[in-house]
C-alpha positions as CSV (number, residue, x, y, z in Angstrom):
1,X,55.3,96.7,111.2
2,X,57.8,97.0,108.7
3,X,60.1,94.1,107.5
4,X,63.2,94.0,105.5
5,X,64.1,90.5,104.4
6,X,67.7,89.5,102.4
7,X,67.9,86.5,100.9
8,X,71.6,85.0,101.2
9,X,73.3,81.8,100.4
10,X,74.2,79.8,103.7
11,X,77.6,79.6,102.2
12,X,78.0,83.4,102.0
13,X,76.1,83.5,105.6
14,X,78.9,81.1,106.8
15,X,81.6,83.3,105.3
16,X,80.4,86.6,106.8
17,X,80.3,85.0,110.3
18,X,83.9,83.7,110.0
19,X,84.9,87.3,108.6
20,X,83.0,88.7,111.5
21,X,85.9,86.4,114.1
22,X,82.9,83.7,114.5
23,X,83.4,80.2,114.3
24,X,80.6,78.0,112.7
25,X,80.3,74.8,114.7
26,X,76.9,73.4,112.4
27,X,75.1,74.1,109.5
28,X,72.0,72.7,109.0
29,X,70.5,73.3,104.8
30,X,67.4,72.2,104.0
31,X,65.5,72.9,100.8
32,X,61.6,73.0,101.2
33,X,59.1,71.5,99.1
34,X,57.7,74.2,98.1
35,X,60.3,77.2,97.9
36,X,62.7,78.3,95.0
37,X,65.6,79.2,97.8
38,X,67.2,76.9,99.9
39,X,66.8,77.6,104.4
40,X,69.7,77.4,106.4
41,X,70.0,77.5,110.3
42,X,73.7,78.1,111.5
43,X,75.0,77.9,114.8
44,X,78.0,79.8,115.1
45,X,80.1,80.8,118.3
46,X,82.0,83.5,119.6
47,X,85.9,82.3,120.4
48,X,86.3,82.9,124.5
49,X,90.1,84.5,124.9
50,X,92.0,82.3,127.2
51,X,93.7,83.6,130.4
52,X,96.7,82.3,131.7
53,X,96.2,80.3,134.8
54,X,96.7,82.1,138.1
55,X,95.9,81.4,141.5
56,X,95.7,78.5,144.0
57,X,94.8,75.4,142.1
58,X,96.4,76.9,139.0
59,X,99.9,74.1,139.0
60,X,102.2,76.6,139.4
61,X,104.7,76.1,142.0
62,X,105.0,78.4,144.7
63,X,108.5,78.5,146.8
């Protein structure tokens, strides 16, 4: 098995996302005992288009 692994600040993780049309709802850093870099989980979200409201139920008025 073959691995490639890059090493990036959360910051420029977080700024790649938001570039990318993500939004970052959390970010969780942590720097481990034991480790010169610091880990980062981010939990980032696709924005959903809204559609106009249409159909029974909708509040518009029909005559």
């Amino acid at each position: 098995m073959s691995l490639d692994v890059y090493l990036l600040p959360p910051d420029r993780v977080a700024g790649l996302a938001s570039r990318a049309g993500l939004t970052v709802q959390a970010t969780l850093v942590r720097r481990p005992e034991n480790a010169r870099d610091p880990q980062a989980c981010l939990l980032v979200r696709k924005p959903v288009p809204r559609r106009p409201p249409t159909g029974v139920g909708s509040g518009i008025a029909l005559p």
